[in-house]
C-alpha positions as CSV (number, residue, x, y, z in Angstrom):
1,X,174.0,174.1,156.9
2,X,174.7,171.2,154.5
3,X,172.1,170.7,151.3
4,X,171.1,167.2,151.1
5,X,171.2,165.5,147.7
6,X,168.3,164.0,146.8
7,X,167.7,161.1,143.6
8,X,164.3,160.8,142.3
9,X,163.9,157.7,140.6
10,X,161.5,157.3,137.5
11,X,159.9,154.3,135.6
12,X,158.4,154.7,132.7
13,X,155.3,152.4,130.9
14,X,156.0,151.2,127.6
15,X,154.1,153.8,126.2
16,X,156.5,156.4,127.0
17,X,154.3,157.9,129.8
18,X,155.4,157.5,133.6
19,X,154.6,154.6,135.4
20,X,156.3,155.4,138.6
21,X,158.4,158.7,140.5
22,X,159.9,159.1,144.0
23,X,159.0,162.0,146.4
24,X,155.6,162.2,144.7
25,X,153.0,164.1,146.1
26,X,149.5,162.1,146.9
27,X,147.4,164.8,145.3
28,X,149.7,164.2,141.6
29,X,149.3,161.2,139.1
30,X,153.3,160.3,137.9
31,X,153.1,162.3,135.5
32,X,152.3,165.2,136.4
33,X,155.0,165.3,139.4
34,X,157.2,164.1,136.6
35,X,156.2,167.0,134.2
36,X,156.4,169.6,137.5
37,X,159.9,168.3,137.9
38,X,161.1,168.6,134.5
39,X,159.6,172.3,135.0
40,X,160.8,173.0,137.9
41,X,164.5,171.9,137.6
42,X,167.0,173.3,135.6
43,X,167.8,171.5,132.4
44,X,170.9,169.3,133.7
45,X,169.3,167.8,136.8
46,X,167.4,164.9,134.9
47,X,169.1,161.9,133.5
48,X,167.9,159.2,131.4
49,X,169.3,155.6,131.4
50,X,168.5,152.4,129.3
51,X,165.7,150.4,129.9
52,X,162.8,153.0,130.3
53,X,164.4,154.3,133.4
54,X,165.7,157.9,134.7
55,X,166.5,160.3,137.4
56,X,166.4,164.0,138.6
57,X,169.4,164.9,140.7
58,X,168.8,168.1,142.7
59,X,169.0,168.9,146.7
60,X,166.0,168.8,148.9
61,X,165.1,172.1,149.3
62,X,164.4,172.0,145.4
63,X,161.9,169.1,145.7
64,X,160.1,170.5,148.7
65,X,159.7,174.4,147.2
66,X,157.9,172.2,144.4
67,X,155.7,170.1,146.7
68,X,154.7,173.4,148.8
69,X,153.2,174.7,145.4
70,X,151.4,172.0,145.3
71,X,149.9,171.5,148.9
């Protein structure tokens, strides 16, 4: 079986905390998926780019183990 990739996308405010984040969970504010993920994800899956912007890079199964914990 093939792992898919997956790309969360993240926003952040102008106050450096985080405005917006793919795959989040209902029950979690932005940041707190965004601080699960950065916990949750080994050290090279999250990218930052210019203009308050950034991604974690990791395979499904990763994002939905972390979800599960949270359900």
């Amino acid at each position: 079986m093939e792992q898919q990739d997956v790309v969360v996308h993240v926003r952040f405010a102008s106050d450096g905390t985080v405005a917006e984040i793919g795959e989040r969970p209902s029950d979690l504010t932005p940041q707190q998926w965004f601080d699960r993920l950065s916990d949750g994800l080994a050290g090279d899956a999250y990218r930052t780019y210019a203009g308050g912007r950034g991604v974690f890079k990791t395979v499904r199964e990763q994002i939905e183990s972390l979800k599960a914990v949270v359900a």
